[in-house]
C-alpha positions as CSV (number, residue, x, y, z in Angstrom):
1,X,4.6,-6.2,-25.5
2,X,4.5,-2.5,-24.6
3,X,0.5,-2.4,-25.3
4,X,0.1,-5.3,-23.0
5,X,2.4,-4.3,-20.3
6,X,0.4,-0.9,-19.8
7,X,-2.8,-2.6,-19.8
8,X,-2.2,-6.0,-17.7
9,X,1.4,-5.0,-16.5
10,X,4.6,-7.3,-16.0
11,X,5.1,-10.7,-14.1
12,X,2.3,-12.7,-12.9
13,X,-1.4,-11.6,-13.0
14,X,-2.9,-14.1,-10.4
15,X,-5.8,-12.1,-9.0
16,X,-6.5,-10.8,-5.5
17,X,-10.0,-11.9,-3.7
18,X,-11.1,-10.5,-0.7
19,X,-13.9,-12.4,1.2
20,X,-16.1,-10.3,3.4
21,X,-17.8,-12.7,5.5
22,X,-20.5,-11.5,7.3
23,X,-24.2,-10.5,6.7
24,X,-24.1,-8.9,3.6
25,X,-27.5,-8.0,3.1
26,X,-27.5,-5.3,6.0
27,X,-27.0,-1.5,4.7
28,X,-24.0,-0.9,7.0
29,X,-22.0,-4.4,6.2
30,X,-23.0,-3.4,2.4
31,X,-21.9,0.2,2.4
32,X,-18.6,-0.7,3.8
33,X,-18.2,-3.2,1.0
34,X,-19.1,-0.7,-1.2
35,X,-16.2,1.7,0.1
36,X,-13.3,-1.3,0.3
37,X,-14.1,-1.5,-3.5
38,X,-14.0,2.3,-4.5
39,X,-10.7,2.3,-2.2
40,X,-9.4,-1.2,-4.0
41,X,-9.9,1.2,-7.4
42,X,-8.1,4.4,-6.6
43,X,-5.2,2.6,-5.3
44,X,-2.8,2.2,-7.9
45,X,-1.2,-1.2,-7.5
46,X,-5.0,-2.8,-8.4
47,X,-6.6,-3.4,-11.9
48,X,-9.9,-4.3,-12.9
49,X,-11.8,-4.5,-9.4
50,X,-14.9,-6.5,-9.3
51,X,-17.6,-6.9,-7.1
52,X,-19.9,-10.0,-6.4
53,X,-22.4,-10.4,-3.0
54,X,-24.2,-13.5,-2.5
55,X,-26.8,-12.4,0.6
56,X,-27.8,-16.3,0.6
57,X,-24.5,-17.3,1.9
58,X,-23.5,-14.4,3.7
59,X,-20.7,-13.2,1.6
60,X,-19.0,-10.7,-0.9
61,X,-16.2,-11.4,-3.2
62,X,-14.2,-8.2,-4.3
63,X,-11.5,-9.5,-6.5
64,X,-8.5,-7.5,-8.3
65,X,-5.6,-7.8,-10.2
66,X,-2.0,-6.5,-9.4
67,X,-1.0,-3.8,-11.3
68,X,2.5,-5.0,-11.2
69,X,3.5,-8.1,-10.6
70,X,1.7,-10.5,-8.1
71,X,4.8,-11.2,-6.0
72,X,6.5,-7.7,-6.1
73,X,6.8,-5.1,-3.3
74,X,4.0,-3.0,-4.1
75,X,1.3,-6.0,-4.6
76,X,3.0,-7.9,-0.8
77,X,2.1,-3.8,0.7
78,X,-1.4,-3.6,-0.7
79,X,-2.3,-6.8,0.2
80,X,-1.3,-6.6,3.6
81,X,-3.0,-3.1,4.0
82,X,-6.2,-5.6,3.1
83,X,-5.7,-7.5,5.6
84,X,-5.9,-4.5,8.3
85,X,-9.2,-3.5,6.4
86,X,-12.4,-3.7,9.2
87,X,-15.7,-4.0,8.8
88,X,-18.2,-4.0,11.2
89,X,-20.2,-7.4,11.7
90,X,-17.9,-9.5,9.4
91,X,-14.6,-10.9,8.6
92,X,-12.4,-10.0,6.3
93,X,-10.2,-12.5,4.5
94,X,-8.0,-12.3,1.6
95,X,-6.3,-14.9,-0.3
96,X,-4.6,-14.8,-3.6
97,X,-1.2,-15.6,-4.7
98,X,0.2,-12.6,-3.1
99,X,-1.4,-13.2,0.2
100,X,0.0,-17.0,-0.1
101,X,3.9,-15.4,-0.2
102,X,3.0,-13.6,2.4
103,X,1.8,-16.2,4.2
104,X,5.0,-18.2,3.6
105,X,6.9,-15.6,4.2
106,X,5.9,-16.0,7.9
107,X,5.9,-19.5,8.1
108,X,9.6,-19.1,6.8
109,X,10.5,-16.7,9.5
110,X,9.2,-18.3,11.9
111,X,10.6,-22.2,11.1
112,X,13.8,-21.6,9.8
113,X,16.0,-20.1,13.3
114,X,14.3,-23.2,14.6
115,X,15.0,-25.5,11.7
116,X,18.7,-24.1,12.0
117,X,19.0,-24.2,15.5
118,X,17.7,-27.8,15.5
119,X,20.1,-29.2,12.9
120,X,23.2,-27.4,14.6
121,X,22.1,-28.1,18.2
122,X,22.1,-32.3,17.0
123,X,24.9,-32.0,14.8
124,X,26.7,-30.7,17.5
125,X,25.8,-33.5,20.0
126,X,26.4,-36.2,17.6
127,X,29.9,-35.1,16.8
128,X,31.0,-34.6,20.5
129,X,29.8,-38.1,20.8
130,X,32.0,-39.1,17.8
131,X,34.9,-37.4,18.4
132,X,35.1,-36.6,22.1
133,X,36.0,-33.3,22.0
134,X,33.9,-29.4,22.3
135,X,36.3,-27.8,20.0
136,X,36.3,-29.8,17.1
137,X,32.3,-30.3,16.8
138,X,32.1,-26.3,17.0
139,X,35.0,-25.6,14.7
140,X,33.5,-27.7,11.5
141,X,30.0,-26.8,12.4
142,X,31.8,-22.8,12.4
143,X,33.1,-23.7,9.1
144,X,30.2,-25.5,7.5
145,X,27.9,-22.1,8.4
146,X,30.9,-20.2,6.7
147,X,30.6,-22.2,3.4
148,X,26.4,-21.4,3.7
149,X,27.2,-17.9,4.1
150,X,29.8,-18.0,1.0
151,X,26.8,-19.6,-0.9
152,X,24.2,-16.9,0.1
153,X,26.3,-14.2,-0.7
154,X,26.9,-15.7,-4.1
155,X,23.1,-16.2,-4.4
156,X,22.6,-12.6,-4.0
157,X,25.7,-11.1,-5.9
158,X,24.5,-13.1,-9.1
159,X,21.1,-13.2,-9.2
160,X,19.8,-10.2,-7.3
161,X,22.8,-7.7,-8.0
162,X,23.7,-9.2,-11.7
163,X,27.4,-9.7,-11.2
164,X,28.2,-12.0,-13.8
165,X,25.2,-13.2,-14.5
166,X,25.5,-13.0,-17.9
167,X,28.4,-15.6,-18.0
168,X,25.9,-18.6,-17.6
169,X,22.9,-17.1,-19.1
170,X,21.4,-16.5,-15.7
171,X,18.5,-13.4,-15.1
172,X,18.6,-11.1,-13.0
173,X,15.9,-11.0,-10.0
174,X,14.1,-8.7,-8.3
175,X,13.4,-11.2,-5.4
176,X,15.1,-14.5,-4.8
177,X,12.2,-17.2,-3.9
178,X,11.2,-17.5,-0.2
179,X,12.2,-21.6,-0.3
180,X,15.3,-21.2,-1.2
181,X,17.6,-20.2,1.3
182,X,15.8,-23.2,3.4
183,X,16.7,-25.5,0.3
184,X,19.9,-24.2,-0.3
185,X,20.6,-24.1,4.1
186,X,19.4,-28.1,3.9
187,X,21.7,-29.6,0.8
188,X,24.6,-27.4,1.7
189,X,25.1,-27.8,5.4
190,X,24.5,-31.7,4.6
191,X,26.9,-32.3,2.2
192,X,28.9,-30.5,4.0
193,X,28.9,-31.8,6.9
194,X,29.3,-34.9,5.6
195,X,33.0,-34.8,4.0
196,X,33.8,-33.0,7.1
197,X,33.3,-36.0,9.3
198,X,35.1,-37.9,6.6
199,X,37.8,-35.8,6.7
200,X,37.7,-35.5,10.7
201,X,37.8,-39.3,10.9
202,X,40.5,-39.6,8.8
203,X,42.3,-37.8,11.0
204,X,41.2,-38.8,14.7
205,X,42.1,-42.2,13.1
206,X,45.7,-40.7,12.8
207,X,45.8,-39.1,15.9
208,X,45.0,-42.0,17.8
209,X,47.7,-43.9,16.4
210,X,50.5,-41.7,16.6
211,X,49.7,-38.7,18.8
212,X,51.0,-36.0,16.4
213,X,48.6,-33.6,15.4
214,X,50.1,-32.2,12.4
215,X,50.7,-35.3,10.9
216,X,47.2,-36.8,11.8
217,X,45.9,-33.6,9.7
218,X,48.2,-33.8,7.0
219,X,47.3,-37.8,6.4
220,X,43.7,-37.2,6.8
221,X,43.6,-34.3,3.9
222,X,46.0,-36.1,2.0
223,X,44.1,-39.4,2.0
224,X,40.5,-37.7,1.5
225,X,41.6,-34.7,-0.8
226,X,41.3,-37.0,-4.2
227,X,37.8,-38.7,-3.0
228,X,36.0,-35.6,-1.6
229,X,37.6,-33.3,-4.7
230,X,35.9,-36.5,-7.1
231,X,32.9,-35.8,-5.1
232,X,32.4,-32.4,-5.1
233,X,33.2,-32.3,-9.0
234,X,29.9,-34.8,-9.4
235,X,27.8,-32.8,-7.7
236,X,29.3,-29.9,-9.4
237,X,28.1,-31.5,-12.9
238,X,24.4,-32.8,-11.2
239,X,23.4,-28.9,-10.0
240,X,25.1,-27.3,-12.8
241,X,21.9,-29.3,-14.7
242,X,19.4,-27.5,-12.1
243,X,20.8,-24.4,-12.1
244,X,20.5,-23.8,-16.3
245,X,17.2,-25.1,-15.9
């Protein structure tokens, strides 16, 4: 394991291509290829450079492998110093496993405010609608985000800081995957969101009848607490499958 971690390194080893597109066949476009591939093997966080030029279809193929692992720090840095590479009568284009987490990566940053933003905006609409009132929509949609945050901040203490980890049989990560907190923002704000309009219905059902508040709360958690606890227990049992897997 040593041997082949000092040859091939850790993690994944998908490779690196760069695509100079351009006409490859002149001396200047060729001599800067040249140099992108003496550059690509004095830097440290590449392997095993190679260089292929087809003049017939006006392009070169320098690929590489990460020294490390495809996904980590050092490959995202190298590969994105690649992508600032210039050379003069062609394009430069690189693609690779660690230029397509990059590329997520800003798809991700870009869609997800939007995504959240959208999902609060309606949920927010809908529930005034259901409940004809400003402070009760903003209230459970304040305390849904709460329980999202809770759930990120476990994420992170278990898996990326190895706080009891070990109790489950769960690794420790370098990274937590880019889809994720997108998946995780989706199921948790839903289910969520759902048992709290239960709940909330339960108790504008109340409220309605007899006009006291505290009572209208205490029914509504008393008559929901057994089905929404039964719930949350099943769902408990279904993820505890995904998360051991």
């Amino acid at each position: 394991f040593i041997a082949l971690e000092q040859e091939f390194g850790v993690g994944t080893t998908d490779d690196v291509q760069v695509v100079v597109d351009g006409d490859v066949s002149s001396a200047d476009t060729r001599s800067a290829v040249e140099r992108l591939a003496v550059d690509m093997r004095e830097n440290r966080a590449f392997r095993q450079v190679a260089t292929d030029v087809y003049p017939g279809r006006r392009l070169a193929v320098i690929e590489a492998i990460p020294a490390g692992d495809s996904r980590d720090d050092r490959a995202l840095a190298a590969v994105r110093q690649l992508r600032e590479t210039e050379i003069p009568g062609a394009r430069v284009l690189v693609t690779g496993e660690t230029a397509e987490s990059i590329d997520y990566f800003a798809l991700t940053d870009r869609w997800l405010p939007i995504l959240i933003a959208f999902v609060l905006s309606l949920s927010f609409i809908l529930l005034t609608i259901a409940f004809r009132s400003i402070v009760v929509p903003a209230t459970a949609i304040l305390l849904n985000l709460l329980s999202v945050g809770a759930a990120y901040g476990a994420l992170i203490l278990v898996f990326q800081k190895g706080v009891g980890n070990e109790l489950f049989g769960f690794q420790q990560v370098d990274f937590i995957e880019a889809w994720v907190p997108l998946f995780l923002f989706a199921v948790l704000f839903g289910l969520s969101m759902d048992y709290t309009v239960f709940l909330l219905s339960r108790i504008r059902e109340r409220y309605v009848q007899t006009g006291d508040n505290d009572f209208a709360v205490a029914h509504g958690i008393g008559s929901t607490a057994r089905l929404i606890t039964g719930a949350a227990l099943i769902i408990i049992a279904v993820f505890s499958g995904f998360a051991l897997g």
